[in-house]
NUBA-415396 format. One record per residue (C-alpha): x, y, z. Coordinates in Angstrom, 1 decimal, always signed. Layout:
NUBA-415396
R      u      v      w
R      X      Y      Z
...
//
This chain:
NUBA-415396
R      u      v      w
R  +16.2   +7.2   -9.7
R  +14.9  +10.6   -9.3
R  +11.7  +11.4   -6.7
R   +8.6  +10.9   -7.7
R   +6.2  +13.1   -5.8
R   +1.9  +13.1   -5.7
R   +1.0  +16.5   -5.8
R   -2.5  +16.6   -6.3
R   -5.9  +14.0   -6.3
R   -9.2  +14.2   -7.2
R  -12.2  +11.2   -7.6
R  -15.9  +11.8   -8.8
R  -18.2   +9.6   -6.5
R  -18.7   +5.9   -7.1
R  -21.7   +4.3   -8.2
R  -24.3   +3.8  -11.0
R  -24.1   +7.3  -12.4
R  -25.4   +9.4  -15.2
R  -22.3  +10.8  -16.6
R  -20.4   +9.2  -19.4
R  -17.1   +7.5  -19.2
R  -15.4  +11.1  -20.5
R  -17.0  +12.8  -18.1
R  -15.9  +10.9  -15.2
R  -12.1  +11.0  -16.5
R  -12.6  +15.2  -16.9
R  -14.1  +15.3  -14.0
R  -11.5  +13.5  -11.7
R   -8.7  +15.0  -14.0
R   -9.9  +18.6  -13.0
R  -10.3  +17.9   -9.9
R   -6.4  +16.7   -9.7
R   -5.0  +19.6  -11.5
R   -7.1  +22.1   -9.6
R   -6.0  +20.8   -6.6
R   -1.9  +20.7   -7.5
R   -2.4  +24.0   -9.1
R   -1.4  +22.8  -12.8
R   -4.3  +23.4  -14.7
R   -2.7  +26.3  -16.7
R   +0.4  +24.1  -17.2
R   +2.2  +21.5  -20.2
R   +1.7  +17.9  -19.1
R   +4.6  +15.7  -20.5
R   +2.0  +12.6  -20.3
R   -1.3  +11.2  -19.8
R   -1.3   +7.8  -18.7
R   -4.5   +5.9  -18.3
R   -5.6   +2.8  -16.7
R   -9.0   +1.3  -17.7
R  -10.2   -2.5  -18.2
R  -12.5   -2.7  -20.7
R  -14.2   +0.6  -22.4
R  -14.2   -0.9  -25.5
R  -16.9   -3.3  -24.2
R  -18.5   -1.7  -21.3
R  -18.9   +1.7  -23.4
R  -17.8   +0.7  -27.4
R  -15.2   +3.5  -27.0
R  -11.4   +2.8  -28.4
R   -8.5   +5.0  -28.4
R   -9.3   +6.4  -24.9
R   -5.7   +8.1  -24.0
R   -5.7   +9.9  -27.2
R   -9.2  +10.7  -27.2
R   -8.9  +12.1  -23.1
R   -5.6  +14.1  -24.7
R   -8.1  +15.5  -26.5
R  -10.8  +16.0  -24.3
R   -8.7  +17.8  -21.4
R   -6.2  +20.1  -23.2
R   -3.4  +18.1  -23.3
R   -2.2  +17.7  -27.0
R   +0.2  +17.6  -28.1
R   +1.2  +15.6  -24.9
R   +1.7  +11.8  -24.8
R   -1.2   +9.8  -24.4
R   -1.0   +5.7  -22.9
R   -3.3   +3.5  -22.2
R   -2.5   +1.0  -19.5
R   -4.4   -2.6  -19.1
R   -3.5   -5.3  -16.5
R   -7.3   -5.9  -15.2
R   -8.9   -4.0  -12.5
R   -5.2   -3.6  -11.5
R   -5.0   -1.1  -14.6
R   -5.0   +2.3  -12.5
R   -2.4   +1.0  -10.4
R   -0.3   -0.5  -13.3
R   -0.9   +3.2  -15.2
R   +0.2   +5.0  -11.8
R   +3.3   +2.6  -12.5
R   +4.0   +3.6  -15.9
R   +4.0   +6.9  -14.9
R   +6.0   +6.7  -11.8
R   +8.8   +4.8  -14.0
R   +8.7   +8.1  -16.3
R   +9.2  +10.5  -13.6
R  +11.9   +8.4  -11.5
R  +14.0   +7.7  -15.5
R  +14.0  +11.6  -16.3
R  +12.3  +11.0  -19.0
R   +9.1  +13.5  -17.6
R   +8.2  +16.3  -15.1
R   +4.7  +15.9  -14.8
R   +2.3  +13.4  -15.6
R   -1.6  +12.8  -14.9
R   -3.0   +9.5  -14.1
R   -6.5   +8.3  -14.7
R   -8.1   +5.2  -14.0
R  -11.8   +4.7  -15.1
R  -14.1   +2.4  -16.3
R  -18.1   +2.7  -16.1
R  -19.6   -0.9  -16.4
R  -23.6   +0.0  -16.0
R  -23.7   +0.5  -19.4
R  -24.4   -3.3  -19.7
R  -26.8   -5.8  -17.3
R  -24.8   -7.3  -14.6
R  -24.8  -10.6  -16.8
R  -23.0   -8.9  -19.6
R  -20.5   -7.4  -17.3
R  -19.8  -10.3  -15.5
R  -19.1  -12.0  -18.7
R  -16.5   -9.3  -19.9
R  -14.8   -9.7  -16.1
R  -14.8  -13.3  -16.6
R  -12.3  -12.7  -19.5
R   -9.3  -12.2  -17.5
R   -9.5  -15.6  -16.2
R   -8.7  -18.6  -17.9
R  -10.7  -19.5  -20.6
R   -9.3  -23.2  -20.9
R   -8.9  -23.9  -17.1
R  -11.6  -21.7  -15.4
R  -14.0  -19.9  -17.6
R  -14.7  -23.0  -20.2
R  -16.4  -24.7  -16.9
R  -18.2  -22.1  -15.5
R  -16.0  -20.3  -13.0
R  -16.5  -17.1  -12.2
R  -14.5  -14.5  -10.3
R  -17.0  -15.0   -7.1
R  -16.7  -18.7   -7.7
R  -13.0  -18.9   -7.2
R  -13.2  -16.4   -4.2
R  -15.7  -18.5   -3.0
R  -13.4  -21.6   -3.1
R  -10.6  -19.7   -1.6
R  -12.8  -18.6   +1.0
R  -14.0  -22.3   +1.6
R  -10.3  -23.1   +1.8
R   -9.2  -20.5   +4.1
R  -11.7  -21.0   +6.6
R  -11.2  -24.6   +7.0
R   -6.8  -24.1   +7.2
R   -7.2  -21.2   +9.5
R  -11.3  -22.2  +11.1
R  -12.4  -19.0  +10.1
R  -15.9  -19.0  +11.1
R  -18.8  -17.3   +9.0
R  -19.7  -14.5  +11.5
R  -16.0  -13.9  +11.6
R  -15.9  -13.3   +7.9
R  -18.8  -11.2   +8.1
R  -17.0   -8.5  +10.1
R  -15.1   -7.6   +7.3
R  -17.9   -6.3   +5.2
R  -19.4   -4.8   +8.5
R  -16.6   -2.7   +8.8
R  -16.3   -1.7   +5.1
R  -19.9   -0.8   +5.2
R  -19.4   +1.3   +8.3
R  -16.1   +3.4   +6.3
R  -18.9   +3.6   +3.6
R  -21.4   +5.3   +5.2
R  -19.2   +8.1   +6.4
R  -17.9   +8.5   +2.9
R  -19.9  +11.0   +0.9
R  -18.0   +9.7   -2.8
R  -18.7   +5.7   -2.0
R  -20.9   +3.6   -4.1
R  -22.2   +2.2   -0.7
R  -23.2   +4.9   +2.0
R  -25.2   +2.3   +4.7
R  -24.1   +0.4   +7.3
R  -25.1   -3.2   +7.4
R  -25.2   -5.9  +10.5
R  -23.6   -9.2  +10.8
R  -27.0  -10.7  +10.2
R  -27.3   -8.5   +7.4
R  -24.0  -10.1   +5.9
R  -25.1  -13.5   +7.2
R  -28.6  -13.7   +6.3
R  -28.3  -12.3   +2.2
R  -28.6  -14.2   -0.7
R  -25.6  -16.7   -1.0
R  -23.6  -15.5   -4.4
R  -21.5  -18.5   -4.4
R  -21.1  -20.5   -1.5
R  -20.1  -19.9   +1.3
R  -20.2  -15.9   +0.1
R  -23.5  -13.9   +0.3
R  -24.1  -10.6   -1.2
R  -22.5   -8.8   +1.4
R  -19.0  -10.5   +0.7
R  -19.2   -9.1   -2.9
R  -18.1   -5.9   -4.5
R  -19.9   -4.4   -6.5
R  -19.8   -3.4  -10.4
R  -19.4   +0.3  -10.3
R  -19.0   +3.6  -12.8
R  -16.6   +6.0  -11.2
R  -12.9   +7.7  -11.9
R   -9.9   +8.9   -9.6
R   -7.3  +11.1  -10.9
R   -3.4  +12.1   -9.5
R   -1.1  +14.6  -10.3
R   +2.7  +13.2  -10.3
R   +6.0  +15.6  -10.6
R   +9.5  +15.8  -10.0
R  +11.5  +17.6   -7.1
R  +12.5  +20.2   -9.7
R   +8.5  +20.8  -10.7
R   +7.4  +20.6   -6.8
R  +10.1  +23.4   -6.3
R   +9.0  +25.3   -9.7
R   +5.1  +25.3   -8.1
R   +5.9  +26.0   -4.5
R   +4.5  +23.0   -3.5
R   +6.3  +21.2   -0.6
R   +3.9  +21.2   +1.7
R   +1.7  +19.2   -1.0
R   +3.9  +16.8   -2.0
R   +3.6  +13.3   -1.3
R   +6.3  +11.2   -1.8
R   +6.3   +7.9   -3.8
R   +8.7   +5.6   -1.8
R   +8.2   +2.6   -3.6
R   +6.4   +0.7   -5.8
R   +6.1   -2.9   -6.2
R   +4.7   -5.6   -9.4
R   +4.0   -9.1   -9.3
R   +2.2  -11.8  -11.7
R   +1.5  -15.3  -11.0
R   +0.2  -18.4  -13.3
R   -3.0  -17.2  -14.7
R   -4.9  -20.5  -13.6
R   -5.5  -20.5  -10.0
R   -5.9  -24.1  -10.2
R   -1.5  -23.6  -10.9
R   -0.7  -21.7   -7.9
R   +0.8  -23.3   -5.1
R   -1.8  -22.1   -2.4
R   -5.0  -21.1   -2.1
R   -5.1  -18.6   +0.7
R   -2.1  -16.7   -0.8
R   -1.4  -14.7   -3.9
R   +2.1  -15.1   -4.7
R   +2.1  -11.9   -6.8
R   +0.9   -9.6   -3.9
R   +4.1  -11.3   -2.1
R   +6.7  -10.5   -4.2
R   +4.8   -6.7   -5.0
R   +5.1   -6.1   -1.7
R   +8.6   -7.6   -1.6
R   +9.6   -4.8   -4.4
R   +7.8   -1.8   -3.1
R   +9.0   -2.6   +0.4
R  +12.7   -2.8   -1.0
R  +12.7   +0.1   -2.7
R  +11.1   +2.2   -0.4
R  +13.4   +0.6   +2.7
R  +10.5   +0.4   +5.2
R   +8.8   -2.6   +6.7
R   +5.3   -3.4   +7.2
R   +5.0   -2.8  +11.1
R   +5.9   +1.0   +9.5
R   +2.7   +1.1   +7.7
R   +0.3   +3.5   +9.8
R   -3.1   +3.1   +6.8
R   -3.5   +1.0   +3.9
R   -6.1   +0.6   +1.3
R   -6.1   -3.1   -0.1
R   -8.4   -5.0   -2.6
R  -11.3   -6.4   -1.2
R  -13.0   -7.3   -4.4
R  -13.7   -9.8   -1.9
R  -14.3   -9.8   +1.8
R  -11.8  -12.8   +2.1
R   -9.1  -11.2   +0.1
R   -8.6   -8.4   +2.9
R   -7.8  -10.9   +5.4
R   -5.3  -13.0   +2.8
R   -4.0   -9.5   +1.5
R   -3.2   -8.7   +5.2
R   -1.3  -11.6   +5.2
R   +0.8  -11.5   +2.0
R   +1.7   -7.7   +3.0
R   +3.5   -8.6   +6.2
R   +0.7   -7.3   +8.3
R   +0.5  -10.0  +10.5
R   +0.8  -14.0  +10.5
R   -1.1  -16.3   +8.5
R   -4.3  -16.8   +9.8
R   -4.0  -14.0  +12.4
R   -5.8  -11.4  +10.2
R   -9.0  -11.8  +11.5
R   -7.7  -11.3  +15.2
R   -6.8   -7.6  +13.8
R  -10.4   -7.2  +12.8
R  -11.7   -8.4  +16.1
R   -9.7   -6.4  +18.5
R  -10.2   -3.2  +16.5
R   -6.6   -2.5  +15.2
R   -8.2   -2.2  +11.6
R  -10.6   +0.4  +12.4
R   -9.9   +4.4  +11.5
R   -8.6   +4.4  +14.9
R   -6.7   +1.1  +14.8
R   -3.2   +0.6  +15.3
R   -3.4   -0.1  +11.5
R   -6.3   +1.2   +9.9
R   -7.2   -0.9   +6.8
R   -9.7   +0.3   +4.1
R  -11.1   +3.3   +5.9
R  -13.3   +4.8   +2.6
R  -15.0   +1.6   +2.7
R  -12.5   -0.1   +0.4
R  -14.0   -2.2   -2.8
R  -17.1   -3.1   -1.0
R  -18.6   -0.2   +0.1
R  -16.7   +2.3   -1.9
R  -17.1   +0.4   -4.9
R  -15.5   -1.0   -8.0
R  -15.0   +0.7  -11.2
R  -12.1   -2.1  -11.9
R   -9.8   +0.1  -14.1
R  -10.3   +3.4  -11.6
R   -9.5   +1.9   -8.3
R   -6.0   +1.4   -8.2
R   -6.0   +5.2   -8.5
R   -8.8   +5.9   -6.3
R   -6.8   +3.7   -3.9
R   -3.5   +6.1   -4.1
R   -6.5   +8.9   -4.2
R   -7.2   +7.9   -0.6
R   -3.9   +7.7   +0.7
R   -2.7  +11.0   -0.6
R   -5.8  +12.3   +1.2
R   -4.7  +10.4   +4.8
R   -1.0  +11.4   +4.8
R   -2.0  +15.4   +3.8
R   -4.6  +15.0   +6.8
R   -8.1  +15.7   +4.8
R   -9.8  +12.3   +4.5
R  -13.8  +13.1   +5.3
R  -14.6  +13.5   +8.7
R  -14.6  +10.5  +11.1
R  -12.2   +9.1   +8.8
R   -9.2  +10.6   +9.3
R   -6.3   +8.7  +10.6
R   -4.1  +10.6  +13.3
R   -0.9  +11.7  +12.1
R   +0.2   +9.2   +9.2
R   +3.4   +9.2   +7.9
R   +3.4   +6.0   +6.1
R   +1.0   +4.8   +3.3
R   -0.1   +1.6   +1.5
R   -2.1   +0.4   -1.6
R   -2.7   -2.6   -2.8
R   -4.4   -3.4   -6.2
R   -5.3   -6.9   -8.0
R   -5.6   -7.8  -11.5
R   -6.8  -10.8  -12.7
R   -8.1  -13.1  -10.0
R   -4.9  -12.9   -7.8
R   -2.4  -12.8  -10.7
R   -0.9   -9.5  -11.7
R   -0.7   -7.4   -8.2
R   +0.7   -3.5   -8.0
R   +2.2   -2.4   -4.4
R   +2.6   +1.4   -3.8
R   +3.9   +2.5   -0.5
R   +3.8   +6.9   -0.2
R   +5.2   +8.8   +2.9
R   +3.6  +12.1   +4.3
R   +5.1  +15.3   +3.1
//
């Protein structure tokens, strides 16, 4: 394989915003090319990851369209679709096309903008990547099945509920100290433990939200970083990892595991020939606040059951011994499904090139981790990225 490098990121802010689903994507795009110094340059391909637009904002044909939008024609344009795993699955596509030979540079966008439609409707259009004649035929719902997992997990490992509620008390705290999250507050344990109950035993506080938003990177080879002068920019794309598992969760053989994450991280870890204790920040998918505890888990973080010790003693703090989710992760810094996969690798570039926002800043990383979920649980992407 040849080296597959990051050199360049950019992400609007997350939230309910004003601008249109093309705006986001030129606005992140920009942003990435600005900062890797390739706006003047010939991009071999644009690959795109985004769930739904065709519901959430009646637009088809986005790659081609964006190729148009941003300059890029007569490059090659690909849309990418795997759920809200979709930016990391696109980041795939186009890591694959770098490492073959087959391309020199390629940008990656993942964006979706869901406030176009009432929270019913959007839920609905979520609820479409589960199974229709297992899950969603009787009612399930994403937050239902995290809520059963939760349920689950709590009484294997006796997680209690103000134990659970310090993971959204820590996203929130990231949050408000990062000026592009949906979510810039802090909130209490009785905040967490006092809101309206979503789905048993998770409140409002244990819940993502929907969000509009877009994230953008900038991938070349060794020969283009060498071309550009830009070394001491690029990150390096040690490995990356893919995983599915049975679309039903009612299938799977546990439910306080994903086996997908498992054999993603497997992959990426292979490939990359570092282990998890090597890991200095990660950004995982906390659609849900019990998924951070189980992703910890199914990474190799630490032992089942053990996550929430990590929490407790600090070690997943900014300045933790492994800092998980310091831009607020999913919960605070929101959701846009199909952008934050790439708003995840958007973080980590920013942590190993040492300018996350202030107070968020991990000292001196060399090694970095995403973690993005598609479906509920069944189609996983694990990147790991080393400091230049």
């Amino acid at each position: 394989m040849e080296p597959v490098n990051v050199i360049g990121a950019g992400m609007t802010s997350f939230g309910i915003l004003d601008d249109s689903l093309i705006q986001l994507a030129e606005q992140a795009s920009f942003n990435a090319m600005s900062d890797s110094q390739t706006l003047d340059l010939s991009f071999d391909h644009l690959v795109i990851g985004s769930q739904n637009p065709d519901e959430f904002v009646n637009i088809g044909h986005l790659s081609t369209l964006l190729a148009d939008r941003l300059g890029m024609v007569p490059a090659g344009a690909t849309r990418v679709e795997t759920g809200p795993s979709s930016g990391s699955s696109a980041f795939e596509a186009a890591f694959t096309m770098i490492a073959s030979g087959h391309s020199d540079l390629v940008l990656v966008i993942g964006v979706e903008k869901m406030s176009e439609v009432d929270r019913g409707i959007a839920s609905k259009i979520l609820a479409k990547m589960m199974s229709i004649e297992n899950e969603t035929r009787y009612g399930a719902t994403p937050s239902a099945l995290a809520a059963m997992v939760a349920r689950r997990y709590m009484h294997d490992y006796r997680l209690t509920r103000d134990e659970l509620s310090l993971v959204p008390v820590k996203a929130h705290k990231n949050g408000a100290k990062n000026p592009l999250a949906h979510f810039q507050k802090e909130v209490t344990l009785e905040n967490v433990n006092n809101a309206r109950v979503v789905a048993d035993p998770l409140t409002l506080f244990d819940c993502c939200p929907t969000s509009d938003g877009a994230a953008s990177v900038v991938l070349a080879s060794d020969r283009m970083v060498s071309d550009l002068g830009l070394s001491d920019q690029a990150v390096r794309v040690l490995g990356v990892g893919h995983g599915t598992d049975y679309h039903a969760v009612q299938h799977r053989l546990s439910l306080t595991s994903f086996g997908a994450t498992i054999a993603a991280a497997e992959r990426a870890f292979s490939m990359a020939k570092v282990e998890a204790k090597d890991i200095d920040v990660c950004e995982l998918h906390d659609a849900f606040s019990i998924l951070e505890l189980i992703n910890m888990e199914d990474i190799g973080i630490t032992e089942r059951g053990h996550a929430i010790d990590l929490v407790k003693d600090g070690s997943t703090e900014v300045d933790g011994q492994i800092p998980v989710n310091t831009t607020g992760g999913l919960k605070a810094r929101g959701h846009p499904t199909g952008g934050t996969g790439v708003a995840q690798i958007h973080d980590i570039y920013c942590q190993l090139m040492q300018k996350a926002p202030k107070d968020l800043q991990v000292s001196s990383p060399v090694f970095g981790l995403t973690q993005n979920i598609g479906g509920f649980g069944n189609n996983m992407v694990v990147g790991l990225f080393s400091a230049p």
